[in-house]
MIDREN-965537 format. One record per residue: x, y, z of N, C-alpha, C, O in turn. Coordinates in steps of 0.2 Angstrom, whole numbers, plus 5000, padded with zeros to 4 digits. Layout:
% residues N
XYZXYZXYZXYZ ...
END
This chain:
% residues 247
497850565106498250535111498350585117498350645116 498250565125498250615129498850635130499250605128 498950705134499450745134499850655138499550605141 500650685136501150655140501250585137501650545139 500750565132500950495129501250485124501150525120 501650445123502050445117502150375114501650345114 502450355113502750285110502850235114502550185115 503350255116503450225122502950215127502950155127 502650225131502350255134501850205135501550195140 501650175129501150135126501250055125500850005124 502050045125502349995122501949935127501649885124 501849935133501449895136500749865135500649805137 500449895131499849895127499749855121499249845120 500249845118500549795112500849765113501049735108 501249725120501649675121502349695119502449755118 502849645120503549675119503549635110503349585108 503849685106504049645098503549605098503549545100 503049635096502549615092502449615086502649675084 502349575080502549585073502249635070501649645073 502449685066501949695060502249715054502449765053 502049645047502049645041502049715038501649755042 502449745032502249805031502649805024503349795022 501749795017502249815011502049875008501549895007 502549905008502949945003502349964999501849924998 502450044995502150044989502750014983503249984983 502350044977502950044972503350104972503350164970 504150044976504550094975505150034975505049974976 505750074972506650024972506950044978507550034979 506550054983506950084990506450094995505850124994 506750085001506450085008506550145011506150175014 506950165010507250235014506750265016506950305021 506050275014505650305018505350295022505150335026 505350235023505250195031505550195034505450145037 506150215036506650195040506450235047506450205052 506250285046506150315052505450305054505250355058 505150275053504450245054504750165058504550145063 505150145055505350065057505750075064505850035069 505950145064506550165070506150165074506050105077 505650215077505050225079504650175082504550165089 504350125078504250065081504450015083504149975087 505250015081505549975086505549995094505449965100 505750055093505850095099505050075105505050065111 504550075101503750065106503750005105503249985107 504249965104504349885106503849845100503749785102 503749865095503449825089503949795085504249845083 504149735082504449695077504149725071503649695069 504349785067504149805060504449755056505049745057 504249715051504649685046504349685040503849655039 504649735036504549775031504649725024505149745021 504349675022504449645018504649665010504249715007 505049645006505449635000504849614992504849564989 504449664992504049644986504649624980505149644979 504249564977504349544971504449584964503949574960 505049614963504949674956505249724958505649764956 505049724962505349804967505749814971506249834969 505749804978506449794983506749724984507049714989 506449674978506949604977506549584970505949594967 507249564967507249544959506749474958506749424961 506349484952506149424949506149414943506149464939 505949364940505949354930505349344930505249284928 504749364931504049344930503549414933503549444938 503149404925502449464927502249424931502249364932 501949484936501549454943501049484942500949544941 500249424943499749454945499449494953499949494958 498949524954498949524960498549484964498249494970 498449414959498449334964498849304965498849244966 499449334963500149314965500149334969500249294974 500149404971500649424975500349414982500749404987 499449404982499149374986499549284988499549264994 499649264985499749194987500549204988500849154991 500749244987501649264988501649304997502149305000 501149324998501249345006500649295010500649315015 500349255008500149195011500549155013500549115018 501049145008501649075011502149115017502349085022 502249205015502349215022502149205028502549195033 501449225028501049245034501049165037500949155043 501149105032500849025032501549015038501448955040 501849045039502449025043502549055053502949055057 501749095050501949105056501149075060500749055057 501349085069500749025071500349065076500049045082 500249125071499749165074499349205069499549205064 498849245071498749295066498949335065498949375070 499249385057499649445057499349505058498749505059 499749555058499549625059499849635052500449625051 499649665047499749705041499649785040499149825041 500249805037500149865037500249875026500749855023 499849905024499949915017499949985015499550025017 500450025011500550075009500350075001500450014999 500050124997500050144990499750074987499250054989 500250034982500149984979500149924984499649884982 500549914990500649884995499849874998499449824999 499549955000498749915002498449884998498049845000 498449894991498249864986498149764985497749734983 498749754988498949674990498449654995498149604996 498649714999498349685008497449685007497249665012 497149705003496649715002496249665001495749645004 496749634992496549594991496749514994496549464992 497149524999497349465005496849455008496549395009 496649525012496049525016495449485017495249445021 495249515008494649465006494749405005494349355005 495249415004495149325001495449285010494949265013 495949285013496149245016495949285024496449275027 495549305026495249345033495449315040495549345046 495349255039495549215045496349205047496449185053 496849225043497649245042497749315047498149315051 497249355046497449435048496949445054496349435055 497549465060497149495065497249565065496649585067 497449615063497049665059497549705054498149695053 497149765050497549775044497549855043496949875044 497949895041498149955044498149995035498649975033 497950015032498150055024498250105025498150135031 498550125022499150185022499050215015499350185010 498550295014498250295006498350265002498650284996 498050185004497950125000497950134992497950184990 497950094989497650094980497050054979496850014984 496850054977496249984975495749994971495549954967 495550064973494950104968495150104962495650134960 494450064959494750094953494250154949493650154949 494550214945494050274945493850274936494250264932 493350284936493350304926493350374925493050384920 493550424929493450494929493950504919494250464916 493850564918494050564912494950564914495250534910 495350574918496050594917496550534918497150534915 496150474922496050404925496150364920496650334918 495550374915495350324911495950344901496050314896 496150414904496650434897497150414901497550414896 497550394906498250354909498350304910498850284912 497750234908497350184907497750174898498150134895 497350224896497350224885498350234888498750194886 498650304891499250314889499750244890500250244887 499650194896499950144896499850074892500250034893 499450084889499150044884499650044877499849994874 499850114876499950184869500550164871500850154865 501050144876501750134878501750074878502350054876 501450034881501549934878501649944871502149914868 501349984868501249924861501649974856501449974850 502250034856502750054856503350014854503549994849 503449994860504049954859504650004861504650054865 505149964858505950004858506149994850506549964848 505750024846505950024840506450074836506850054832 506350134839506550194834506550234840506250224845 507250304838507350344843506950384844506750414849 506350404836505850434838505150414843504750464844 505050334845504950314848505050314855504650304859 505750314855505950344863505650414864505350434870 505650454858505550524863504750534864504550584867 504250484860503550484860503450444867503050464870 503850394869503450374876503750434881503350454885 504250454882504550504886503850564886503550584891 503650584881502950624881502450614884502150654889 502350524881501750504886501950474895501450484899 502350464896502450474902502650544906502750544912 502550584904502550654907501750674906501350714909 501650654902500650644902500150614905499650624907 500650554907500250494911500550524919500250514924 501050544920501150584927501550514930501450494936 501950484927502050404931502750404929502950384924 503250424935503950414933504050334936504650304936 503550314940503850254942503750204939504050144940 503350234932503050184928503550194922503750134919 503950244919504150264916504950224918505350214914 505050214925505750194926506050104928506550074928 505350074928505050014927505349974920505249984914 505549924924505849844918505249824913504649794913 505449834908504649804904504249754904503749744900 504549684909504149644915503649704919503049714918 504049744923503849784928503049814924502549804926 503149864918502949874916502049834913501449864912 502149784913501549724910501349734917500749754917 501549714924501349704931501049744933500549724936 501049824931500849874934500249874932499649884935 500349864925499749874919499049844922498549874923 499349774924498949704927498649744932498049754932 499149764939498749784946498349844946497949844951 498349914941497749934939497349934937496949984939 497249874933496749864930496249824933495749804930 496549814940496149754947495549824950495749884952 494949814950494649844956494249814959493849774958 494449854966494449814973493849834977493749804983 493549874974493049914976492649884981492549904987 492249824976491549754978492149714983491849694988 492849704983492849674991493149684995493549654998 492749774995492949795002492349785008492549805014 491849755008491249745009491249675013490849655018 491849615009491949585011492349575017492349535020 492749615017493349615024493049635031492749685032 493049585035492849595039493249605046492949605052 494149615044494549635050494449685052494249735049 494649685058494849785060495249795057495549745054 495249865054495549905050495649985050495150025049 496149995051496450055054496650105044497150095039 496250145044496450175037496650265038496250315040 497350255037497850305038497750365031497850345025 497650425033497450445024497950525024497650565027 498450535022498550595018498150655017497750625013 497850725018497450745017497550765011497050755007 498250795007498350815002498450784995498450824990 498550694996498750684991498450664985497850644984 498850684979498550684972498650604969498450584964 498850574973498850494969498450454971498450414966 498250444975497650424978497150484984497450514988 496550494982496450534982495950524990495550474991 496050574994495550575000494950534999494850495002 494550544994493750504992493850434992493350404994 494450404991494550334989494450314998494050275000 495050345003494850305011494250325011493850285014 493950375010493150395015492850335012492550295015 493050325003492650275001492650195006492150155009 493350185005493450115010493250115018493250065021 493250155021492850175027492150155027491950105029 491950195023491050195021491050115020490650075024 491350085015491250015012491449955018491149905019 492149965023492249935027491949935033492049985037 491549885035491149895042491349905049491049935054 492149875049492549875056493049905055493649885057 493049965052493650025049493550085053492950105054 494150095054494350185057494650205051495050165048 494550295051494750335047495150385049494850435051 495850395049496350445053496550495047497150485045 496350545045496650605043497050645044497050685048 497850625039498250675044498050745038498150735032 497850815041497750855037498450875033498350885027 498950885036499450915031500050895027500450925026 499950825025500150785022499950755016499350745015 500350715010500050705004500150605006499950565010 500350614999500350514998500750475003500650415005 501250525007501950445010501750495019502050545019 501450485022501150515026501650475035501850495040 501850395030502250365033503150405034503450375038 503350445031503850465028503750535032504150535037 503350585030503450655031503150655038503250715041 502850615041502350615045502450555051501950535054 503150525053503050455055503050445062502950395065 503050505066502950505073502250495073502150445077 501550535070501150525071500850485069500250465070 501250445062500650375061501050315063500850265061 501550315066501750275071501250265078501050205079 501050335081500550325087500150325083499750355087 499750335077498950305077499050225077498650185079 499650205074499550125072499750095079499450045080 500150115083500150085090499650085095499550055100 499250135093498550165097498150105097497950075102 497950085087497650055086497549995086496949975084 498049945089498249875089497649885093497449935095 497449805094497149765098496449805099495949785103 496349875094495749885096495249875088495449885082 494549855089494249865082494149935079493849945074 
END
């Protein structure tokens, strides 16, 4: 951004409150966007931060991730334009597979160290076996409680560990999805925001979706991990106001 520019600065460029859809990864709490949502109101953008299903609003039902696709289609069905999406973690993962499938819906789409790839590296493919090893556990026996406590400190996943055992079946479901083959298909602008440091999605996966996306930009914040939106939100605030309206 050239010297003296900032958010503000820019708002003209983007129109006054201009929408932008934004889901969540998996998490029980927004709080880390807030100062990101502050931010953007501030450069004159409508952030609305949408209430995933399981997570930051309640449901009785495993959800696929052709659910959750057709669950932010009936939102987007309501508006009488094309959206701007931004996806975080599990949240790009939705937006991904939205993209592919409903393209003509989205005027452009922002991931934020997306999910989608799926990896069979050896460490991948044993958190794969370990969530499998914890379904079929149960709640039987206290020795059984302190054997999944093991495996979830093995599988690395307290968010999988603190998950309703609905929640638990869904997660299982949306990893098991790889998104790899259609990223090839997306043919929106797409702004890909990447963490340099993070261990949960790993930097190879955006270069990958870069590489496989043909109308994609790649922004590297070098000294941040996975929430890049959170520890970092002045500057992926202006990459993502920067980037509206451009391929």
């Amino acid at each position: 951004m050239p010297p003296g520019k900032n958010l503000a600065d820019q708002e003209n460029k983007v129109g006054p409150m201009k929408k932008i859809f934004i889901l969540h990864g998996w998490t029980r709490s927004t709080e880390k966007w807030q100062q990101f949502i502050r931010l953007a109101k501030k450069a004159g953008l409508n952030p609305i931060l949408l209430r995933i299903p399981g997570l930051t609003k309640k449901t009785n039902k495993t959800w696929t991730l052709s659910d959750y696709v057709e669950w932010l289609r009936k939102i987007l069905d309501q508006e009488n334009k094309k959206a701007i999406v931004v996806g975080h973690s599990n949240g790009g993962r939705i937006a991904i597979a939205f993209a592919a499938k409903y393209p003509k819906k989205l005027e452009q789409l922002v991931l934020i160290n997306s999910a989608g790839i799926h990896h069979n590296e050896f460490p991948i493919r044993l958190k794969r076996l370990i969530f499998r090893a914890i379904a079929k556990i149960g709640k039987k026996t206290t020795s059984s409680e302190k054997l999944r406590s093991l495996l979830y400190k093995a599988a690395r996943e307290t968010d999988y560990k603190n998950a309703t055992a609905r929640m638990k079946k869904t997660m299982a479901s949306l990893i098991s999805v790889d998104l790899t083959f259609q990223l090839s298909k997306i043919t929106t602008p797409t702004l890909i925001i990447w963490g340099k440091l993070d261990k949960i999605t790993p930097l190879s996966d955006g270069k990958l979706m870069h590489r496989l996306m043909k109308n994609s930009k790649l922004c590297v914040i070098e000294e941040t991990g996975h929430s890049p939106h959170h520890t970092h939100a002045k500057k992926v605030s202006e990459k993502i106001l920067s980037g509206i309206g451009k391929s």
